[in-house]
N, C-alpha and C positions, 0 to 999 in steps of 0.2 A: 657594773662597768668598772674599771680599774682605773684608777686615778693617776694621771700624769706622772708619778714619781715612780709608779711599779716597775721594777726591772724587768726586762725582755724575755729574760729568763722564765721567772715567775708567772707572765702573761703567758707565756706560750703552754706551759706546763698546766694552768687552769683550761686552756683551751681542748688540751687534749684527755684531764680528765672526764669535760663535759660533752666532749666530742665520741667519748668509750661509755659514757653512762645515755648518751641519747641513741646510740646505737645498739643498745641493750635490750633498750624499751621497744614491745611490739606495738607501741599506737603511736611512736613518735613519726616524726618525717611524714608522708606522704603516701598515697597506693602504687608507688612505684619506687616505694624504697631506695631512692635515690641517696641518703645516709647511710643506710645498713648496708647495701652493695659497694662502697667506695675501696678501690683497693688500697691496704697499706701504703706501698709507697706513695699515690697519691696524696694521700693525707699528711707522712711525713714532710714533702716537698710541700705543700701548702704551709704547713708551719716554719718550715725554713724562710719563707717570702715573710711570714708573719713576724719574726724574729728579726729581720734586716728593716722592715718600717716602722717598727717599735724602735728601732735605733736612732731614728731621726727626729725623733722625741712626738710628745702628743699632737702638738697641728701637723706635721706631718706624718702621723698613721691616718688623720682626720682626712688631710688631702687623699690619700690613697685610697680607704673608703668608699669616699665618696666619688672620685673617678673610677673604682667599680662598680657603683651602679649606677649611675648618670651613663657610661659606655653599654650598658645594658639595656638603656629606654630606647627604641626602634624609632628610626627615622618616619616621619611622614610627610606628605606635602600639604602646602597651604594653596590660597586660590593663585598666589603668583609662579609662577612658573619657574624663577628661578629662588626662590626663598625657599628655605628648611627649615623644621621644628623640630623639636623633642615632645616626644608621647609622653603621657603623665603615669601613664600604665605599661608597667614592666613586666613580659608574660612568665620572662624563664632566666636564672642569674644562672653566670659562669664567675667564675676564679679563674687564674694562670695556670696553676698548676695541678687542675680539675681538669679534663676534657667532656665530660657530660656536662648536663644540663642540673641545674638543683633547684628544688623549690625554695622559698623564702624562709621557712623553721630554718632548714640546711645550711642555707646564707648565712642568718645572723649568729647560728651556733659554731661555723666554723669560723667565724671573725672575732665572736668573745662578747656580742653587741646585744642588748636588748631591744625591745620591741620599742620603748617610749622614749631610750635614748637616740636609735637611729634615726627615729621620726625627728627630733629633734634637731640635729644635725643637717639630715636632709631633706628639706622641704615637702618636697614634692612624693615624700613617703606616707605623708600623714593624710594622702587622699584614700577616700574609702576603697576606691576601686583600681589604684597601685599596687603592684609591688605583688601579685597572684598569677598562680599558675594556672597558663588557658586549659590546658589539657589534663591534668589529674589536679584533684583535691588533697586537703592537709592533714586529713583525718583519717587515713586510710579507705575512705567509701569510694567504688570507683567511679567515675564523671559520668555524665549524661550521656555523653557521647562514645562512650566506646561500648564496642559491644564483643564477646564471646564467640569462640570458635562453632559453638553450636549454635550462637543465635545466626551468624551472617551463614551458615549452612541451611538453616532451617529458611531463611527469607530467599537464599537460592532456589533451593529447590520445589517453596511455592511459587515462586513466578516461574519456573521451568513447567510446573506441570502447569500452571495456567494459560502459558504458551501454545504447549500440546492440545490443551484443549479450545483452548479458542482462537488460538494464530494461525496465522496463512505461512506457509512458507515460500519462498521466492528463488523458483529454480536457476533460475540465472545467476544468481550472485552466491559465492559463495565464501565463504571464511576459514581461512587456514588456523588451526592454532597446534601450538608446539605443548603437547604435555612432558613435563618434568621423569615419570614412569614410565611412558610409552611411546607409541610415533606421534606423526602429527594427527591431528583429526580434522576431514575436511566437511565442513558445518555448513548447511543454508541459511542465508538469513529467514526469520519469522518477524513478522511482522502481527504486530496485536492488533485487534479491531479497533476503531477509530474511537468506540465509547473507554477504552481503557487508555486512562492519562497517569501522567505520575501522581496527580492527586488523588482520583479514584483506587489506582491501584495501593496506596497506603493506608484509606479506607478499606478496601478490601482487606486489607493483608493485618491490620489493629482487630478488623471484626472476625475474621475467622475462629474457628474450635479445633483444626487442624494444629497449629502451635497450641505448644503449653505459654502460658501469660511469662512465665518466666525466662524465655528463650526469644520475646519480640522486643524488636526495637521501639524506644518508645520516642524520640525524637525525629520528627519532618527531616530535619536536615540531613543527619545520620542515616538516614533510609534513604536518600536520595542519593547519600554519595557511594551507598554500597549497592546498590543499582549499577555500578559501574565495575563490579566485580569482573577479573576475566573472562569466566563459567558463563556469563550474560551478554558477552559483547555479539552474538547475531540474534539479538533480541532486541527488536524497534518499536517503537513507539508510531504509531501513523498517524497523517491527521486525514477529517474529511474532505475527499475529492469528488466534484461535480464532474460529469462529461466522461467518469468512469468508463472503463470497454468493456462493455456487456459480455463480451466473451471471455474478458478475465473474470469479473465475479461470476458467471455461470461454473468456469473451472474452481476457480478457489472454494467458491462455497460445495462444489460437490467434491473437491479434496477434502474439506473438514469431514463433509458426512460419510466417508469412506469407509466401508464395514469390512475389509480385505487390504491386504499388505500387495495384491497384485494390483488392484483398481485404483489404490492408489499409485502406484507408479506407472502405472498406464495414463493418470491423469497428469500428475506431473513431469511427464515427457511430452502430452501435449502441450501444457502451459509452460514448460521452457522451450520448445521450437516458437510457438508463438510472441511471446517474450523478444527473445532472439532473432525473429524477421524484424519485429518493429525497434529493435535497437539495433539492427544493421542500417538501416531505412533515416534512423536517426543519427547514425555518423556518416552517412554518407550525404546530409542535408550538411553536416558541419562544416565537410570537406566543402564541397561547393560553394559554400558561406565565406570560407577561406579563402577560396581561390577570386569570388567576387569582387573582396575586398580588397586582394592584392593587384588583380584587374584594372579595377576603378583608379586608384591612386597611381596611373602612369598619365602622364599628360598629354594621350592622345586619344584617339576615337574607341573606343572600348573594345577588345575583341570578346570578353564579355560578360555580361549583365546579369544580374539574378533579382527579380522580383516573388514576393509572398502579398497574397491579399485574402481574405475574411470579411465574413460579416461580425457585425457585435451586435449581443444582445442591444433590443430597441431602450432608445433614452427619450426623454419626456420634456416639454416645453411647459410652465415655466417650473425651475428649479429652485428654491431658497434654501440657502448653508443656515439661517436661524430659522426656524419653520413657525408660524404660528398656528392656532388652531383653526382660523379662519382660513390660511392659507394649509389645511391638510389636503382637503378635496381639488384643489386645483394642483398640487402636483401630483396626487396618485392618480387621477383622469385627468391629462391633460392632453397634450398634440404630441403624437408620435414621430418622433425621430430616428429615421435609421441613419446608420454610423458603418459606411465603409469604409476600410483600411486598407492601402497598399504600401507595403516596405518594399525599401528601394536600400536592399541589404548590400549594397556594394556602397553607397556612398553613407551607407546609416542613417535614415531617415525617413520618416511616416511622414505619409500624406492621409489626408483621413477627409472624405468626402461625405458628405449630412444634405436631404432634404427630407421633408417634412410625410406626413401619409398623404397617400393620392396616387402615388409609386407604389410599386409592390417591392421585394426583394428576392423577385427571381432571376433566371439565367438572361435575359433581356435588359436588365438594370442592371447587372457584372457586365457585360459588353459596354454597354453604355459607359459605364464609369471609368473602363478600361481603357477603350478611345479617347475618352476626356483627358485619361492620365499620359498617353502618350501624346496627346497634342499641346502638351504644356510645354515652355520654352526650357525650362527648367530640365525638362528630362530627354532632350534630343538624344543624348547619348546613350540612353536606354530603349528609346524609339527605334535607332540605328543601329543597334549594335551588333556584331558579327552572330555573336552565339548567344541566345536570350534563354536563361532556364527561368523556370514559373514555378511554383510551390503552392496547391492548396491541397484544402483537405477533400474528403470524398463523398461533400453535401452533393445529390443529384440534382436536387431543385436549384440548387445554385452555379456550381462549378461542375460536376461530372456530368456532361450530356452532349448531346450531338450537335447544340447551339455554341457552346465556347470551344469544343474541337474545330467548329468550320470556322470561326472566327480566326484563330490560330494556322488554322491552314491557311485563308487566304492573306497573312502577314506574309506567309513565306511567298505564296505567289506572287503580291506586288512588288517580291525585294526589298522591304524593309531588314530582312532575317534572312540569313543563308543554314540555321538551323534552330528550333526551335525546342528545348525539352522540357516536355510536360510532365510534372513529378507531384504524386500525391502520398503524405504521410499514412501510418497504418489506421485503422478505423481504430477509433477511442483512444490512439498518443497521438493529437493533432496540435498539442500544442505547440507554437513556435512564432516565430516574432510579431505578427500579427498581434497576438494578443497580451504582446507587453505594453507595443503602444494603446490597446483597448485601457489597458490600468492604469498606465499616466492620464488618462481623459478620465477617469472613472476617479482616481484619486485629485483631480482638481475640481470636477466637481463638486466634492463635499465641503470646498471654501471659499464659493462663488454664488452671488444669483445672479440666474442664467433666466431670463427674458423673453429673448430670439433667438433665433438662430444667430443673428452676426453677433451674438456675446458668446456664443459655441467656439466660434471662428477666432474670435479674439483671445477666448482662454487657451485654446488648444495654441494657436502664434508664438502666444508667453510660454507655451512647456518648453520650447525651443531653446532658452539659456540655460535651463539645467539638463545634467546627463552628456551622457557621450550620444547619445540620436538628439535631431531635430522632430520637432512636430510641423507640420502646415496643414492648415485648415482652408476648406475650401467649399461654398455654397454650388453645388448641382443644380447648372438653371433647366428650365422645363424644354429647352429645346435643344440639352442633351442628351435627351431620351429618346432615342430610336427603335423602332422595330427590326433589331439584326437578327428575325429568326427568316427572313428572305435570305439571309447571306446561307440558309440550309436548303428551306422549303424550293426557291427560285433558281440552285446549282443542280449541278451534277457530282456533289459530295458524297462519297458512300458513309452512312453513319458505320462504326465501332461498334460491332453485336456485344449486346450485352456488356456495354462499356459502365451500366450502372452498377451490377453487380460482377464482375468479374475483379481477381483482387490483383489491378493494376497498380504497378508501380512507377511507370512511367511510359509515357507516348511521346518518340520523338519524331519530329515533322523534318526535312532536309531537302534542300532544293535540289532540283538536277536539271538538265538541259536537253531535252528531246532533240531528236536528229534531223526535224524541222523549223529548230531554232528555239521552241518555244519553251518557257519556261515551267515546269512542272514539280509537283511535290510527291514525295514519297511517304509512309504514314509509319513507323514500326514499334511493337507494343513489346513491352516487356512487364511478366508478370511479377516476379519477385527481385530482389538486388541481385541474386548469383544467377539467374536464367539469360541467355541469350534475348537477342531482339527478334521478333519474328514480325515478317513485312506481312501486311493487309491491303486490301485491294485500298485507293486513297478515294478513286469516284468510280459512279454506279453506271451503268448503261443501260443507253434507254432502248437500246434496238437484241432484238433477240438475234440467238447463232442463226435461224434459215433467215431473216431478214439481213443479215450481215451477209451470207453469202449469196440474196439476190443482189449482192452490188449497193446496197447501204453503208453509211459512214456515220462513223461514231461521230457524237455529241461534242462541239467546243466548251472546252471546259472552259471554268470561270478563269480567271487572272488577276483578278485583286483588285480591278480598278473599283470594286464597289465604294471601297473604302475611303476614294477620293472623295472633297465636301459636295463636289457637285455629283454624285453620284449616289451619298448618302441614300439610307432606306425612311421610309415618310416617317413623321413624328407619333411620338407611343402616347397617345392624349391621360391625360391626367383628371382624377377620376375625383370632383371636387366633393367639398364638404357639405352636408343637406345644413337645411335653414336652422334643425334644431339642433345640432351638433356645433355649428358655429355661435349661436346664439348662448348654449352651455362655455362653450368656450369661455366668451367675454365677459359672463356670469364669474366666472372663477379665477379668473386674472384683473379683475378689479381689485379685488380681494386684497392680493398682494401689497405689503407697504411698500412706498418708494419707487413705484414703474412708473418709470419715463413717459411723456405725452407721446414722443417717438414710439416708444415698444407699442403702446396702445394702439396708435395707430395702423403697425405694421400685423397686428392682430387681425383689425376691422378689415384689411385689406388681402385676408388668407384668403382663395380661390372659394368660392362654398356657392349654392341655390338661392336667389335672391327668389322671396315669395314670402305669405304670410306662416306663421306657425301651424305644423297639423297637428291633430287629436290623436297622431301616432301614437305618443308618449303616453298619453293617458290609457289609450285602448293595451298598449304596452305591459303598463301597469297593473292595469285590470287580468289581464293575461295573467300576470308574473304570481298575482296571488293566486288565482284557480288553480296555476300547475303548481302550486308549492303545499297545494292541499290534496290534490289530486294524486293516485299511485301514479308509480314508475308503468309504464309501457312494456309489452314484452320483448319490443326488438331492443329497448332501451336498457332493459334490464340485464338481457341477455348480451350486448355489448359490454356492459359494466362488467360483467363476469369472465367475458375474454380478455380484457384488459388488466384485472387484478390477474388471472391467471399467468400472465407472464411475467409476474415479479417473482425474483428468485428470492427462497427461503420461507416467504409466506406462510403460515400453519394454518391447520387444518379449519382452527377458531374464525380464525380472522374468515377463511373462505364460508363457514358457514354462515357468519354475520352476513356475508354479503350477497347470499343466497336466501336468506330471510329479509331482506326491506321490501319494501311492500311492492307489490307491479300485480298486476295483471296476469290473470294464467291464461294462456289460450294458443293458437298456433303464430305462427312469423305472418308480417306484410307477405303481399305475394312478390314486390321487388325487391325485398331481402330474401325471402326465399330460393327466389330463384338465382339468385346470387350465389346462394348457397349453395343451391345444387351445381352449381356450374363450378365454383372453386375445388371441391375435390377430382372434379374431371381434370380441370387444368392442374391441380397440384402432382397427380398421379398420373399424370401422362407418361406414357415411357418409363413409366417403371413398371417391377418383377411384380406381379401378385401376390399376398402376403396371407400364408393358411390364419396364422392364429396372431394377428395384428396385439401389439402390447395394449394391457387396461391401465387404464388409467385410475388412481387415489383419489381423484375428485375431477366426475364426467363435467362435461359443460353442459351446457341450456337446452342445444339440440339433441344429446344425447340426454338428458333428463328425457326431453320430449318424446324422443324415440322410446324408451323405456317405461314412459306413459302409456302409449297407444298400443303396444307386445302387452302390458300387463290388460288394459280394457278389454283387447279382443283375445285374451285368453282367459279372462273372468265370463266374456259376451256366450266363450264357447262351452264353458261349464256350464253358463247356466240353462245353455238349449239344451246339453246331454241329460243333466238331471232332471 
């Protein structure tokens, strides 16, 4: 270091011969040669600044210094919000009359400073982990993290061919990219299978033989951020999805296995028409979603309304957020709970309706809950309102059937509704708001115990202050269960052929005014979002054409008063708990730490068979171990085997496993057989006769069988000849 008397001169001049003899050497500086690359002038102009603070004598070269690198430690924040620090760790120094960046050798060589003098001077230099370059080293080796034109080539084009080979592509969606040498190129997205994550795939991609060792990256980080290469942007990551559409994985996974450049784009033209209905179907639920909301918010009688409702998966009675071990059996068997939802998408808000089992959750308990929901004070303006659109999915046992159609129809006849449209999402994209509010109930209960039902009622109240939706909870008492399948069986409603399988998209119902004053509805079905509405007959008649023309008259049809309370259809009884079901019960809610005398009570007090205990349970038992020693059955067997056969992808292993567990050989029951013969009657009704019908890779049970009885009686015929 040069000692306060040295002239300015003389300093500068040693600077620049140690600044010409480190830029000589090929180990000095850095693996970015940030010394060796400095141009001329740079350097001179650097000396000149050096030459003017050596003028203002030794504390003030020190001051200068040291306000070059204290301006070089990177802001951070502390916990206050408004307070600022200085970092203790400098990644990258600058000089004035430098514009790149330099490592630290570079720094103190072009300042004239040694290593133990700077430290000394400033502080916060003499920390170990100061004063280093983040991104290249000092040695010339290059950093962890950067990697080679051939390695990030080489991890390109393994995750490209592992795309090809095991990603789905997504004909819908597609990606423009602009190459540098040619046109654009317009790219599908591919999506990888759900078992392939960014972690796995880094495993994969360290354990391969296809790279040479010396071409792969060897840091987590660095692979992750080069995943983000242009080359890779319609390459996704999926995660796993429940309630899947059976009709897309049948298409995708016979896109993978496609052995022809035709069959596949045969396939993905039908998987992006289908695609493409249910993402029409899904903006046109948004629009409507929009227009509800803009609806709701005028401060008069709504002209109109949009509700969605669902079921949820069944929830359990009692519930504990800390579980003990005592308390496992009482909540994995405990009292089922169904949980229905209606959103009331104009004003943003769940209602969510709970009783206990004893109800089932068919199209009879949707009615029911339906009527509950418009008789609430709360929703008059949805009860009444001009134009009511309805949203579900296209469950039959619940919402698609001839029972919630005549319901619906007779809204419009008592004049509640002057037009009513029934819209259902495509089979497997059903999700929609419904079951957002299912997951706010689902995510409160994992930090609550839940007792009763009125602690259901109470948790679900409190979701109500957070979010833009409200929640309200609401107990189903037993005498709002009615039987509204008379609002079908006891009209003159015509049902919607084939209203379970046909692929509706919407039924709208609309009143109109008969020329005898009376009020009447019209019914018209639309198959897909771009098809017209086509009218269907709305009620049946009960007199035939020569009865009508001996001077017969049609039927009065209904007009809605069913729906008034004093008209209501008789009550839907409730199917109580047996002695040993409720006796299990109490067993296993004891258990629980902390329950209320109250919940206990409200336990002892569930509907159930008052009587002594039967020897059900035990003769039960006895059962359970005979058949669990006992083979499989043939009709049992042979169901097993239709049921594994309709999972897509299956290999051949697995099917044969499940062709060897152990059953019984012999022929079918005679009332599954005859079942059997009757299904192919009815399956192949009206159709063309088929010379050489497709074989099948792996026959089923009945075809086993049949292939049985052709081989016996052409062994039986040999052996008469011989």
């Amino acid at each position: 270091m040069p000692g306060s008397t040295k002239p300015p001169e003389e300093y500068v001049s040693e600077i620049r011969d140690a600044v010409s003899a480190a830029a000589s050497s090929p180990t000095f500086c850095c693996g970015r040669k940030c010394l060796r690359t400095l141009p001329t002038p740079e350097v001179e102009a650097h000396l000149v600044d050096i030459f003017t603070a050596r003028s203002f004598g030794y504390a003030g070269w020190w001051f200068w210094v040291r306000s070059l690198y204290y301006s070089n430690l990177p802001m951070v924040k502390t916990k206050q919000a408004t307070a600022k620090t200085r970092s203790t760790r400098c990644s990258v120094f600058r000089l004035p009359a430098i514009p790149r960046e330099l490592c630290k050798a570079a720094f103190l060589v072009l300042l004239g400073i040694g290593e133990r003098t700077f430290a000394a001077h400033c502080p916060q230099a003499s920390v170990p982990t100061s004063a280093t370059a983040s991104d290249h080293g000092l040695s010339g080796i290059p950093a962890h993290n950067t990697a080679s034109d051939a390695a990030v080539a080489a991890l390109v084009q393994f995750v490209l061919t592992l795309a090809n080979e095991h990603g789905v592509p997504n004909p819908r969606f597609t990606l423009t990219r602009t190459d540098a040498d040619g046109p654009d190129n317009i790219l599908n997205l591919i999506h990888l299978p759900p078992f392939i994550t960014q972690n796995s795939l880094y495993i994969m991609y360290r354990r391969t033989d296809t790279i040479p060792e010396a071409d792969k990256v060897s840091a987590r980080s660095t692979f992750q951020r080069l995943l983000k290469d242009q080359r890779l942007t319609n390459v996704k990551f999926s995660q796993r999805s429940r309630g899947m559409c059976e009709l897309c994985k049948d298409l995708r996974l016979s896109l993978q296995r496609a052995n022809s450049t035709e069959r596949a784009s045969s396939v993905m033209e039908v998987l992006r028409q289908h695609l493409q209905g249910a993402h029409d179907l899904r903006i046109c639920y948004k629009l409507r979603l929009a227009t509800a909301v803009r609806a709701w918010e005028l401060p008069r009688r709504a002209e109109t309304a949009m509700i969605s409702f669902d079921y949820a998966t069944q929830l359990t009675l009692p519930i504990s957020a800390t579980e003990t071990q005592n308390e496992y059996m009482g909540t994995r068997f405990g009292l089922d709970v169904n949980l229905f939802g209606i959103c009331n998408e104009g004003a943003k808000e769940y209602h969510h309706f709970l009783y206990t089992e004893g109800f089932k959750h068919g199209s009879v308990e949707v009615i029911s809950m339906l009527h509950y929901y418009f008789g609430l004070p709360s929703q008059v303006r949805v009860a009444n309102s001009h134009q009511l659109v309805v949203y579900t999915d296209s469950c039959s046992g619940q919402n698609r059937n001839k029972y919630v159609h005549a319901y619906l129809m007779h809204r419009v006849l008592a004049g509640y509704h002057e037009e009513i449209s029934w819209n259902f999402m495509a089979v497997g994209h059903t999700k929609f708001s419904p079951d957002r509010g299912f997951a706010l109930v689902r995510n409160a209960q994992k930090k609550h115990d839940i007792h009763t039902i009125h602690d259901w009622i109470r948790i679900i109240n409190d979701i109500s202050a957070k979010g833009e939706y409200k929640c309200f909870g609401y107990e189903v008492p037993d005498d709002r269960f009615r039987d509204f399948k008379a609002l079908f069986d006891e009209t003159g409603i015509a049902p919607v052929q084939r209203i379970k399988v046909l692929p509706l998209s919407e039924i709208l119902y609309s009143a109109t005014i008969a020329p005898d004053g009376r009020r009447q509805c019209t019914v018209r079905l639309r198959l897909s979002s771009d098809e017209e509405l086509q009218q269907v007959p709305a009620f049946k008649s009960r007199l035939s054409a020569k009865e009508l023309s001996d001077g017969g008259s049609l039927p009065v049809w209904p007009d809605g008063s069913i729906l008034q309370e004093g008209k209501l259809p008789p009550l839907l009884p409730r199917k109580p708990l047996t002695f040993d079901r409720h006796r299990q019960l109490l067993v296993n809610v004891e258990k629980f730490v902390g329950i209320s005398p109250e919940a206990l009570e409200w336990w002892e007090n569930l509907p159930h068979v008052e009587g002594p205990r039967s020897d059900k349970r035990a003769r039960g038992k006895a059962a359970s171990h005979a058949a669990a020693e006992a083979p499989l059955t043939f009709d049992r067997h042979h169901q097993l085997l239709v049921n594994v056969e309709k999972f897509a992808g299956i290999s051949p292993e697995a099917l044969e496993w499940w062709e060897n567990l152990p059953h019984v050989e012999g022929s079918r029951s005679g009332k599954r057989k005859r079942a059997s013969e009757r299904e192919p009657e009815r399956r192949d009704k009206g159709k063309e006769p088929v010379d050489d019908p497709p074989s099948s890779s792996t026959p089923s049970s009945s075809n086993r069988t049949g292939m049985l009885a052709s081989s016996s009686a052409a062994v039986a015929q040999s052996s008469s000849t011989l």
